[in-house]
N, CA, C and O atoms as a GROMACS GRO file, in nm:
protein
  536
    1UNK      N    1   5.812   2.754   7.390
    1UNK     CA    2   5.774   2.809   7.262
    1UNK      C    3   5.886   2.898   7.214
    1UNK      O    4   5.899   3.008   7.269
    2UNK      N    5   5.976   2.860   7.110
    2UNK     CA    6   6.067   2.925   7.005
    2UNK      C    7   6.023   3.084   6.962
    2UNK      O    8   6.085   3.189   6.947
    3UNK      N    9   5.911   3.050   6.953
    3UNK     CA   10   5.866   3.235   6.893
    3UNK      C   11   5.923   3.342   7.007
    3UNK      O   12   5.996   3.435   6.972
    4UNK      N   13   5.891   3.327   7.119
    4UNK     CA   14   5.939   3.468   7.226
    4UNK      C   15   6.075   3.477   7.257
    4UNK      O   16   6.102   3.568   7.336
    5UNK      N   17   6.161   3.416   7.222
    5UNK     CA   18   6.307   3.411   7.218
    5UNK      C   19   6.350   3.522   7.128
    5UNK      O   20   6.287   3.484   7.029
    6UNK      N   21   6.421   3.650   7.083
    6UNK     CA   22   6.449   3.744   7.034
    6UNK      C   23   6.576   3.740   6.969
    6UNK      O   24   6.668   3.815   7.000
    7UNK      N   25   6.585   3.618   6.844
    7UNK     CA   26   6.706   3.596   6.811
    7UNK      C   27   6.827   3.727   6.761
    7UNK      O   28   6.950   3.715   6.771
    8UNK      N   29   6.776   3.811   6.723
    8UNK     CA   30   6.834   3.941   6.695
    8UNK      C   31   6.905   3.994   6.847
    8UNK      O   32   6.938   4.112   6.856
    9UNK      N   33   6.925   3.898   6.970
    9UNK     CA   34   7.034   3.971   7.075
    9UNK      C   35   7.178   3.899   7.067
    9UNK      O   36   7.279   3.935   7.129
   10UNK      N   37   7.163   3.767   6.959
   10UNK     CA   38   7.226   3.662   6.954
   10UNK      C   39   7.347   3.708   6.863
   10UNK      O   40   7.330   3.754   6.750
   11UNK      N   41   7.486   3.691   6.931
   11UNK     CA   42   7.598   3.738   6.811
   11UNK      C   43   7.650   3.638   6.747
   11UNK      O   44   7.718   3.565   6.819
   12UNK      N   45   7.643   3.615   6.661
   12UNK     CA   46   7.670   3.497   6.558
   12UNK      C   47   7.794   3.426   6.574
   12UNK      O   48   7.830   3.310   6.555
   13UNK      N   49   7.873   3.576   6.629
   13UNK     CA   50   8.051   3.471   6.634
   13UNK      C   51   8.094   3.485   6.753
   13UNK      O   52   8.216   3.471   6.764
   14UNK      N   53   8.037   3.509   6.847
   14UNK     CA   54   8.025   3.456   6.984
   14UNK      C   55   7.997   3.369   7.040
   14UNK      O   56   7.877   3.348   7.026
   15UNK      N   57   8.050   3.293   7.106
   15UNK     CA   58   8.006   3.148   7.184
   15UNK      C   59   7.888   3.202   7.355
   15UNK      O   60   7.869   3.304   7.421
   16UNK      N   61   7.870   3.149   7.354
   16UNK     CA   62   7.766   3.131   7.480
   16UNK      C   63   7.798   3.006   7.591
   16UNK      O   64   7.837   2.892   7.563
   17UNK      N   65   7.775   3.052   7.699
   17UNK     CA   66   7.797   2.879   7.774
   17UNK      C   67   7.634   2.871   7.809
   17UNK      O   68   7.557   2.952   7.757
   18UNK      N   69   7.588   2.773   7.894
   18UNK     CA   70   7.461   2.748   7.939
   18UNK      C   71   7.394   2.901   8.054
   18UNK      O   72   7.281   2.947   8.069
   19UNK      N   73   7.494   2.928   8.100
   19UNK     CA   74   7.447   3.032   8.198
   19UNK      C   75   7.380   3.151   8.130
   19UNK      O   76   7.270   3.204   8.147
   20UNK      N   77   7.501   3.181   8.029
   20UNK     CA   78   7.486   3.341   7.941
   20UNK      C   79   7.350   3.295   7.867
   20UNK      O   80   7.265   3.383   7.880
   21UNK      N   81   7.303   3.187   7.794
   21UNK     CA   82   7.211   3.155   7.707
   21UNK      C   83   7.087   3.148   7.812
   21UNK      O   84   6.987   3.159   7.742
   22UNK      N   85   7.051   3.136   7.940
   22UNK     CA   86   6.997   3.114   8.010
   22UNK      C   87   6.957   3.275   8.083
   22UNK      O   88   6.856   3.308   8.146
   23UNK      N   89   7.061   3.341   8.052
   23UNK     CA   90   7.027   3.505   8.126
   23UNK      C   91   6.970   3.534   8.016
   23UNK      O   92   6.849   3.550   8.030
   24UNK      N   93   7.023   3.551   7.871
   24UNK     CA   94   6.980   3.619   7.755
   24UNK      C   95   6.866   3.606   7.758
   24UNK      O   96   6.806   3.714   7.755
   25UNK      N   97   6.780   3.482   7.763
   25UNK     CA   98   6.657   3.487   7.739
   25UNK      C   99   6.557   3.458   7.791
   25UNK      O  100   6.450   3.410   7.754
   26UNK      N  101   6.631   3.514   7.953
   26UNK     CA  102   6.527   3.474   8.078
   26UNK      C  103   6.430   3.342   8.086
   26UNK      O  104   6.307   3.334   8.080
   27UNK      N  105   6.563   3.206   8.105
   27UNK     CA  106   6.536   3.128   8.128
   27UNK      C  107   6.586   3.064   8.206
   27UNK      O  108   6.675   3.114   8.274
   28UNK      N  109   6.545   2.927   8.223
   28UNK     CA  110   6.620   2.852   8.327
   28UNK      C  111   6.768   2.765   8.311
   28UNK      O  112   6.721   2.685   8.230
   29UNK      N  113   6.858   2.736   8.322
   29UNK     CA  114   6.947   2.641   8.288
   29UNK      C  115   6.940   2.533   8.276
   29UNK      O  116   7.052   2.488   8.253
   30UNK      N  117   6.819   2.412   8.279
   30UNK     CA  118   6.746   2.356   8.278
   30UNK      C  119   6.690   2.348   8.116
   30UNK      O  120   6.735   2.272   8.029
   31UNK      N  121   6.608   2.422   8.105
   31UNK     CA  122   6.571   2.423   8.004
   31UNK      C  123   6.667   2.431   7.861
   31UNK      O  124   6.635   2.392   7.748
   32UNK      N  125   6.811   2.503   7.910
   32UNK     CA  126   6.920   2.491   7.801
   32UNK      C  127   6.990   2.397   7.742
   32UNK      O  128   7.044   2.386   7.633
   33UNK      N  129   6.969   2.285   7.903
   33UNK     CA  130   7.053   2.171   7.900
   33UNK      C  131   6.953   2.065   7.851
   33UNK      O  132   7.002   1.958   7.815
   34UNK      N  133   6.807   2.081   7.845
   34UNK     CA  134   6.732   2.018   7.798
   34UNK      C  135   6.722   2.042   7.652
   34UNK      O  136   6.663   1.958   7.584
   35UNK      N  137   6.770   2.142   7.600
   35UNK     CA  138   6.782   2.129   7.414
   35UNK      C  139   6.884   2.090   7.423
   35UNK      O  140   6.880   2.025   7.319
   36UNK      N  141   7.007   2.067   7.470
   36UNK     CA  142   7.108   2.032   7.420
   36UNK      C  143   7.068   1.884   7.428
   36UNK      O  144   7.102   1.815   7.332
   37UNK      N  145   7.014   1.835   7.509
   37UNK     CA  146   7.061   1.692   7.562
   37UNK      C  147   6.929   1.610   7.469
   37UNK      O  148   6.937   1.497   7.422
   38UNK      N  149   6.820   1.696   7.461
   38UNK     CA  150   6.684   1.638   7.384
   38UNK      C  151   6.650   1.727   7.229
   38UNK      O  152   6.591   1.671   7.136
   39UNK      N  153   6.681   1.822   7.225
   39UNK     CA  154   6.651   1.859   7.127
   39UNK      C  155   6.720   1.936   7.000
   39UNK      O  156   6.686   2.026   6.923
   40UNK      N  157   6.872   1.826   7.027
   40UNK     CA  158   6.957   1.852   6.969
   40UNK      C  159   7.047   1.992   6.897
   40UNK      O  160   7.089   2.001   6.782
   41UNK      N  161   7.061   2.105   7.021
   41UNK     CA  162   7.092   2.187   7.012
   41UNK      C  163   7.244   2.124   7.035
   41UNK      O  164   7.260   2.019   7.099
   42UNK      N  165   7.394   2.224   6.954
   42UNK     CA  166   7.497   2.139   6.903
   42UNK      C  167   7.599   2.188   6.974
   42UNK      O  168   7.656   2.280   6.915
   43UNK      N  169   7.646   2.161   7.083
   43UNK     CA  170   7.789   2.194   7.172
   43UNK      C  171   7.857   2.245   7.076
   43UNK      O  172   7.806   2.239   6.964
   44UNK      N  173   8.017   2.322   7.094
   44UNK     CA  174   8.121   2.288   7.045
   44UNK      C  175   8.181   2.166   7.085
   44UNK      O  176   8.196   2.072   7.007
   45UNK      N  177   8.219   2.164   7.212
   45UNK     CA  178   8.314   2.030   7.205
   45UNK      C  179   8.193   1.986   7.370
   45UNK      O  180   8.154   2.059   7.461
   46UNK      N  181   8.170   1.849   7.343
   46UNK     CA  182   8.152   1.783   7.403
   46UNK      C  183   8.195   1.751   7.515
   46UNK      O  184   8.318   1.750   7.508
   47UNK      N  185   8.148   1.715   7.645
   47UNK     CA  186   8.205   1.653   7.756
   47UNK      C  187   8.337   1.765   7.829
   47UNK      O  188   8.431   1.728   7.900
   48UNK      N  189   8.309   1.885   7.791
   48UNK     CA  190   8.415   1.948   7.909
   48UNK      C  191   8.301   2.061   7.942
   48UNK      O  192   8.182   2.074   7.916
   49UNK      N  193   8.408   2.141   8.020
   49UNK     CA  194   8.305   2.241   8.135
   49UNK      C  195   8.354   2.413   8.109
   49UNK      O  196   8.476   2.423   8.097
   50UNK      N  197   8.310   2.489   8.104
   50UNK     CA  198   8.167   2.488   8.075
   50UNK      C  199   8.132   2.472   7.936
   50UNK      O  200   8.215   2.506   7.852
   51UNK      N  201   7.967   2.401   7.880
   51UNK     CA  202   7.961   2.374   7.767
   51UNK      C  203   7.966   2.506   7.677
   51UNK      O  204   7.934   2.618   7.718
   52UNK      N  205   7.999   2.484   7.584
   52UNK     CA  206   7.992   2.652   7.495
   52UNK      C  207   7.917   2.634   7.369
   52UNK      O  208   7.961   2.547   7.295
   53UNK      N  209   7.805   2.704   7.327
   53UNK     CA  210   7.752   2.730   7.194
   53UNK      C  211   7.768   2.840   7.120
   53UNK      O  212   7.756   2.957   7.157
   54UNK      N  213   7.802   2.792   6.996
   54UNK     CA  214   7.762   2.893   6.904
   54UNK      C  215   7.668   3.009   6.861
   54UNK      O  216   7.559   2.998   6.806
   55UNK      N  217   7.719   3.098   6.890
   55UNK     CA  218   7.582   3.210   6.836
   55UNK      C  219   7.527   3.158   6.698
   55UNK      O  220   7.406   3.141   6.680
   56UNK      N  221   7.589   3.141   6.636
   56UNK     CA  222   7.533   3.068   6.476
   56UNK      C  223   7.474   2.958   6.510
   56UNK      O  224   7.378   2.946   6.433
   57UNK      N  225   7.478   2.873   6.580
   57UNK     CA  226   7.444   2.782   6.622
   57UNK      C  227   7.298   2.770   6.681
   57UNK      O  228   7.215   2.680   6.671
   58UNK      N  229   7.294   2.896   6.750
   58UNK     CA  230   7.172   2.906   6.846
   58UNK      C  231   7.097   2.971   6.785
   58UNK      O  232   6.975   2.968   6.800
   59UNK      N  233   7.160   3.041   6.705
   59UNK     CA  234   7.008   3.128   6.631
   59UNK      C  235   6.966   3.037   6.554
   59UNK      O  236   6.843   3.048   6.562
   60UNK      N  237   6.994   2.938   6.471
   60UNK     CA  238   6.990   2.858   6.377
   60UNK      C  239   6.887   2.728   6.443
   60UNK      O  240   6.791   2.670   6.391
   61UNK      N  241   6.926   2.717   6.525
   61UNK     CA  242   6.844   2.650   6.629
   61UNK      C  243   6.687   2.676   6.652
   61UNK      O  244   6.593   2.597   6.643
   62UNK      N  245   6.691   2.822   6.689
   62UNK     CA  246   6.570   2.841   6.741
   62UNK      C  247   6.498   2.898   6.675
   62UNK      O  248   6.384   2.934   6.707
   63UNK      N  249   6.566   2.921   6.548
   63UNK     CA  250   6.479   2.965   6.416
   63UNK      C  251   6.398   2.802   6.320
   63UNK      O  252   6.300   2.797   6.245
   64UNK      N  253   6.454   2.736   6.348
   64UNK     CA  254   6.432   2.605   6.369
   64UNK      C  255   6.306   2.548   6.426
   64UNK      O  256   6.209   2.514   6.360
   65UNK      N  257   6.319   2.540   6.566
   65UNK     CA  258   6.211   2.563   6.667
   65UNK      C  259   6.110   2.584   6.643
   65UNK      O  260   6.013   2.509   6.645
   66UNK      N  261   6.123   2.761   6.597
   66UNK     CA  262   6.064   2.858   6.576
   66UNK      C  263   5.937   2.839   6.466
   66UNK      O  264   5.826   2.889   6.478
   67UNK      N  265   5.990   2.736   6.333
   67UNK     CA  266   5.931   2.726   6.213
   67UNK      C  267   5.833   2.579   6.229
   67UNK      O  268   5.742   2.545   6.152
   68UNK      N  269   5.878   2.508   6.344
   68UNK     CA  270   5.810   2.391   6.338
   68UNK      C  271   5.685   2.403   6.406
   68UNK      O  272   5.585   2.337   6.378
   69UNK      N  273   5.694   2.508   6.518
   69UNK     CA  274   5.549   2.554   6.576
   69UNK      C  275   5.468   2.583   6.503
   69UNK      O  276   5.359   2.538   6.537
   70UNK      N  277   5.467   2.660   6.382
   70UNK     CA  278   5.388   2.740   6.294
   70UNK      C  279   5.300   2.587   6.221
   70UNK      O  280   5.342   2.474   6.197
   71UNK      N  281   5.143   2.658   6.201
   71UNK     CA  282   5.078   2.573   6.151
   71UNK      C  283   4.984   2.673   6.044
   71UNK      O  284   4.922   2.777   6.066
   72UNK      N  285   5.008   2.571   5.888
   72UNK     CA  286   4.963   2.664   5.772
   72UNK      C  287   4.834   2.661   5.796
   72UNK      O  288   4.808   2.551   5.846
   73UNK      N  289   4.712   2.746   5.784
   73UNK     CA  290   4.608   2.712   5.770
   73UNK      C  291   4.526   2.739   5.620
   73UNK      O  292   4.544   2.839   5.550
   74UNK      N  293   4.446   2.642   5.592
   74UNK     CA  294   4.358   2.730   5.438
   74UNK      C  295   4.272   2.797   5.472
   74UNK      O  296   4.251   2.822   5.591
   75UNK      N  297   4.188   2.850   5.355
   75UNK     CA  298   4.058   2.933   5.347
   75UNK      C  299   3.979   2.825   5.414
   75UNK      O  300   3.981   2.707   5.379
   76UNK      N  301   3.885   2.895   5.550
   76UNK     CA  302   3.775   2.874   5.552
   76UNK      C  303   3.824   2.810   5.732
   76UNK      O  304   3.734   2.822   5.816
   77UNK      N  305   3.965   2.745   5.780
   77UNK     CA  306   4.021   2.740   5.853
   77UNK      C  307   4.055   2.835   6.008
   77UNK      O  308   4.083   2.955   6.010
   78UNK      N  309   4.046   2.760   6.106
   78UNK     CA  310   4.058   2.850   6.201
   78UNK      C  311   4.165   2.721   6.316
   78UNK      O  312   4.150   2.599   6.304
   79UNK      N  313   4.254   2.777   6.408
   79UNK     CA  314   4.371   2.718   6.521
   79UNK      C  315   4.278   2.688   6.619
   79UNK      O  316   4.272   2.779   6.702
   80UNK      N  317   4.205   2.600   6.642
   80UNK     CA  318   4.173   2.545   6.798
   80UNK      C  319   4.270   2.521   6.906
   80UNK      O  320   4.348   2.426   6.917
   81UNK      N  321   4.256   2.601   6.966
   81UNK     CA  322   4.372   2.585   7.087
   81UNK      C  323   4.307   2.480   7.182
   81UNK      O  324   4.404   2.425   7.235
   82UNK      N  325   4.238   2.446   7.213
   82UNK     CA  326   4.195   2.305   7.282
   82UNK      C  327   4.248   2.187   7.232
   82UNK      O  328   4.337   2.112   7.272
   83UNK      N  329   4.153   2.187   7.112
   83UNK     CA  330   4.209   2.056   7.026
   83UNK      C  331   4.383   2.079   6.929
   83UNK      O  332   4.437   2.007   6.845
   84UNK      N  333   4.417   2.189   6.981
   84UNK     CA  334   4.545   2.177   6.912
   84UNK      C  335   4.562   2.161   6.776
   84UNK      O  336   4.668   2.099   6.768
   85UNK      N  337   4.514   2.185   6.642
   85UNK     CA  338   4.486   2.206   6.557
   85UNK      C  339   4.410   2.227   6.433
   85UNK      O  340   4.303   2.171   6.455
   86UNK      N  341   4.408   2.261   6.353
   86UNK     CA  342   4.318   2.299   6.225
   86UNK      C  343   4.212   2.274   6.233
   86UNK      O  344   4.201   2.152   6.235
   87UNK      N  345   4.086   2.338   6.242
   87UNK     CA  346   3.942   2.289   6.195
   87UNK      C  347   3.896   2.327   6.126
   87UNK      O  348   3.966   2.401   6.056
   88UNK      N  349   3.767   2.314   6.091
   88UNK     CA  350   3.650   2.415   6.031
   88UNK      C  351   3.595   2.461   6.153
   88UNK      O  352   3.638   2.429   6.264
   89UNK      N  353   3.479   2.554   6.128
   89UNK     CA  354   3.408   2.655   6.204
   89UNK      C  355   3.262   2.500   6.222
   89UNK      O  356   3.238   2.407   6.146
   90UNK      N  357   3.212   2.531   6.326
   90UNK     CA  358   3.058   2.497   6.316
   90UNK      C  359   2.960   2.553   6.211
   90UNK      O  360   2.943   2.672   6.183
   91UNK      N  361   2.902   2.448   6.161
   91UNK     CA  362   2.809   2.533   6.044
   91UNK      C  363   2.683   2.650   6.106
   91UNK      O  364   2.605   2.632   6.199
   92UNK      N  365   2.698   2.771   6.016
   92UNK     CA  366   2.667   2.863   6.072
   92UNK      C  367   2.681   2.937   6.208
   92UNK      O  368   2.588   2.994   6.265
   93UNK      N  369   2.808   2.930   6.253
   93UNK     CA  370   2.844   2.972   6.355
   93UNK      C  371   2.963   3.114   6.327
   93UNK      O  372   3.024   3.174   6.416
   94UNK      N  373   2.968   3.132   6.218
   94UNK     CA  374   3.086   3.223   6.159
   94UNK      C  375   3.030   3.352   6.141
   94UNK      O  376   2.960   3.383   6.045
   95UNK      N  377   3.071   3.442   6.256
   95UNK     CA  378   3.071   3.586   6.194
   95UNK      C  379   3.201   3.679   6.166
   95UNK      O  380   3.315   3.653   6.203
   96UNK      N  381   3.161   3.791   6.096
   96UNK     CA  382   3.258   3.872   6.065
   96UNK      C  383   3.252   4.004   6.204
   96UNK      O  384   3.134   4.041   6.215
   97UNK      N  385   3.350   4.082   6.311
   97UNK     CA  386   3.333   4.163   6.416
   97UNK      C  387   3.472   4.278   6.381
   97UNK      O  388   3.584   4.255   6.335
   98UNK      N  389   3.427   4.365   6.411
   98UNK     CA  390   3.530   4.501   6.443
   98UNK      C  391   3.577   4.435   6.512
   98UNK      O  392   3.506   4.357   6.575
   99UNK      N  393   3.743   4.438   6.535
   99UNK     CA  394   3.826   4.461   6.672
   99UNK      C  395   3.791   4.607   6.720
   99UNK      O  396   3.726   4.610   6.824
  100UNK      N  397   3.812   4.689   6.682
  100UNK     CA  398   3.812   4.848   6.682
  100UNK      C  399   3.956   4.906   6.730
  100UNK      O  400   3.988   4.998   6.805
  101UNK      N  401   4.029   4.811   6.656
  101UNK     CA  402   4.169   4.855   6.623
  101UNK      C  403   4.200   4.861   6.472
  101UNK      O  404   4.169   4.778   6.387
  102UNK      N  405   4.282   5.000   6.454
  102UNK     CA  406   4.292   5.028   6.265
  102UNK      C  407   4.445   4.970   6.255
  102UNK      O  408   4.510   4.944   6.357
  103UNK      N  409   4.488   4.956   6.142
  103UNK     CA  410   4.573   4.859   6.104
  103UNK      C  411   4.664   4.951   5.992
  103UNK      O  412   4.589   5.032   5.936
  104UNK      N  413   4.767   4.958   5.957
  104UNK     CA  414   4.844   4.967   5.856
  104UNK      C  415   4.866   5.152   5.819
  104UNK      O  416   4.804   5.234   5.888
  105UNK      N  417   4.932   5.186   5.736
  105UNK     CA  418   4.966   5.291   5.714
  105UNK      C  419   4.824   5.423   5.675
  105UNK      O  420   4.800   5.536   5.717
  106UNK      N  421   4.767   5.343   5.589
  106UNK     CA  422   4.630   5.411   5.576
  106UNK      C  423   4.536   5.398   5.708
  106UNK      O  424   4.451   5.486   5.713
  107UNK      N  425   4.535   5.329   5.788
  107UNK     CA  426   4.449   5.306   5.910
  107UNK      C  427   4.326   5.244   5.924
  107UNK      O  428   4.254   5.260   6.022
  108UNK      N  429   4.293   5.161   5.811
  108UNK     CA  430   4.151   5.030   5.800
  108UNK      C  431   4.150   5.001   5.966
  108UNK      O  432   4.227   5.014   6.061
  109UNK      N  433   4.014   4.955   5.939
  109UNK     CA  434   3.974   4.872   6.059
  109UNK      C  435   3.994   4.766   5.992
  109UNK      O  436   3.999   4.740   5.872
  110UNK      N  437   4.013   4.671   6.151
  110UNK     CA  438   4.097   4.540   6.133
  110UNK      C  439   3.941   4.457   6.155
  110UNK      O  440   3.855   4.521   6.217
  111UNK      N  441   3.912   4.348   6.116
  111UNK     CA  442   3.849   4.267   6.135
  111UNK      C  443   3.845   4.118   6.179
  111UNK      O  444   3.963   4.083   6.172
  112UNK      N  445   3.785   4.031   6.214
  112UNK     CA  446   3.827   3.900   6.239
  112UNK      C  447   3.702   3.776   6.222
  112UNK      O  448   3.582   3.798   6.242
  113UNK      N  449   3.746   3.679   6.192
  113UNK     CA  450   3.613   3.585   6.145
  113UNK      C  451   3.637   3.530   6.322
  113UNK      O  452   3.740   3.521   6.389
  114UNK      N  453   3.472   3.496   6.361
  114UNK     CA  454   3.440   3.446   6.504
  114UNK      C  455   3.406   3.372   6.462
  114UNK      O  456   3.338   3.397   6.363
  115UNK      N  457   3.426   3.192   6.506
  115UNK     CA  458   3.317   3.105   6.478
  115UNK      C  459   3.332   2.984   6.612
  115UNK      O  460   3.413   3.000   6.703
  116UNK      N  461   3.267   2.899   6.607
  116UNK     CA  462   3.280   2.788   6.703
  116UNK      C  463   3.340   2.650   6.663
  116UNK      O  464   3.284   2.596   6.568
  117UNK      N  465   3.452   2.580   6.724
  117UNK     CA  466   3.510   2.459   6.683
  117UNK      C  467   3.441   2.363   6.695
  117UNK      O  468   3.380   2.343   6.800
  118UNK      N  469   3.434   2.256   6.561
  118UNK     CA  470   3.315   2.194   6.464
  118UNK      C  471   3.327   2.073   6.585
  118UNK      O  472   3.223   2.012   6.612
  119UNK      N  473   3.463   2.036   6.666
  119UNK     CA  474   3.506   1.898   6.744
  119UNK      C  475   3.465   1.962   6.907
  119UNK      O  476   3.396   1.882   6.969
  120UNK      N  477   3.489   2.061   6.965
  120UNK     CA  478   3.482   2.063   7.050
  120UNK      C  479   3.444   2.200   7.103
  120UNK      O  480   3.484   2.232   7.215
  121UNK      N  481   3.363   2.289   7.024
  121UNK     CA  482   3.241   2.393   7.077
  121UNK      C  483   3.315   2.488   7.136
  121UNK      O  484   3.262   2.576   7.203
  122UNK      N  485   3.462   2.481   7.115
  122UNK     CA  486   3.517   2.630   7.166
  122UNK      C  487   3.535   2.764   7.089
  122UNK      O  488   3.553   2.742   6.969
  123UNK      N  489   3.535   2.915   7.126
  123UNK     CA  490   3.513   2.952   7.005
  123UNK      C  491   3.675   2.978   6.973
  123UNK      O  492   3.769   2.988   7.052
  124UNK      N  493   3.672   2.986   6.807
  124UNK     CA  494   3.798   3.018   6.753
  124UNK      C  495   3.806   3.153   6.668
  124UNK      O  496   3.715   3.159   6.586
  125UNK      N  497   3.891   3.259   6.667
  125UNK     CA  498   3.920   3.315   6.606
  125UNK      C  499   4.004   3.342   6.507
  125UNK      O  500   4.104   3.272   6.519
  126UNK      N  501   4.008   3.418   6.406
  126UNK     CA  502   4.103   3.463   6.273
  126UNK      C  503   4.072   3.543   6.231
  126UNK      O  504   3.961   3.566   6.185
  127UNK      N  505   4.203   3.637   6.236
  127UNK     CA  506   4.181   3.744   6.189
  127UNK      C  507   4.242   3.835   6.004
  127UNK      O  508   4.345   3.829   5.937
  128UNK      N  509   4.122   3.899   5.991
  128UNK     CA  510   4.116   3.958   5.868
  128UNK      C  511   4.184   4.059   5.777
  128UNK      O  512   4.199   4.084   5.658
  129UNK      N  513   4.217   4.102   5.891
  129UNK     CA  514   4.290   4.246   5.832
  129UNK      C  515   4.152   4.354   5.831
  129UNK      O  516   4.060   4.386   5.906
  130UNK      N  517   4.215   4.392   5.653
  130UNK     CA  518   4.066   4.504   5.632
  130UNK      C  519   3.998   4.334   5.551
  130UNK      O  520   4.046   4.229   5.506
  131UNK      N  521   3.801   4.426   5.581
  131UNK     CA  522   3.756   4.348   5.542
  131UNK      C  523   3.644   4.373   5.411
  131UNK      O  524   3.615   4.492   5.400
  132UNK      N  525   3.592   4.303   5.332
  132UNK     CA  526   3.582   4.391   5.206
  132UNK      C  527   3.456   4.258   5.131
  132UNK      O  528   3.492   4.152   5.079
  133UNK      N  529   3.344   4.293   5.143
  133UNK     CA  530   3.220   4.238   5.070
  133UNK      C  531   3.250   4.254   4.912
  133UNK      O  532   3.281   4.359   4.855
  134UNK      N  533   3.225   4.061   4.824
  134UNK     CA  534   3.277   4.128   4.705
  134UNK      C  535   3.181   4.061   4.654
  134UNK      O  536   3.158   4.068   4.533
   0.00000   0.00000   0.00000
């Protein structure tokens, strides 16, 4: 997953080889050589040792990554993590709950819609922010 990668350690006009890209972001070397080779992350030069990337390159990359994970949802929508995407709620299964965490500069309570997934009965959450009867 692209999101926990912290592209802001990445220097743009610095090259990287597989090792340094692999410490930076506490991963495996494996996994580096597996974007290069599958998921078209872009060498400088090909076929010599050690491989070297672009900081521009890599942030660009995994901001990339990063944007293809994301899934829009509409009103009324909730992320099933079982079924791996978008549903509706079960009918009448939707409530509104305190986290009892406050939120933002003024300090609202945060809220979140609870409901159950319509395909496969797990529950799903989304959250509200502040929440406001109109």
């Amino acid at each position: 997953m692209a999101s926990k990668y912290n592209v802001h350690l990445i220097k743009e006009r610095a090259s990287y080889s597989v090792e340094e890209v692999s410490s930076l972001f506490v991963i495996s070397k494996k996994t580096c050589l597996r974007w290069i080779e599958n998921d078209g992350l872009k060498v400088i030069e090909e076929n010599t040792k050690p491989l070297l990337i672009m900081g521009k390159t890599l942030k660009e990359f995994l901001l990339i990554k990063r944007k293809k994970g994301k899934v829009a949802l509409m009103d009324g929508q909730y992320y099933c993590l079982k079924c791996h995407k978008p549903v509706k709620a079960k009918q009448g299964s939707e409530q509104v709950v305190k986290t009892g965490h406050r939120i933002g500069t003024e300090r609202h309570e945060q809220f979140k819609n609870m409901a159950i997934c319509e395909f496969c009965e797990t529950k799903v959450n989304r959250f509200l922010g502040v929440y406001r009867k109109d």
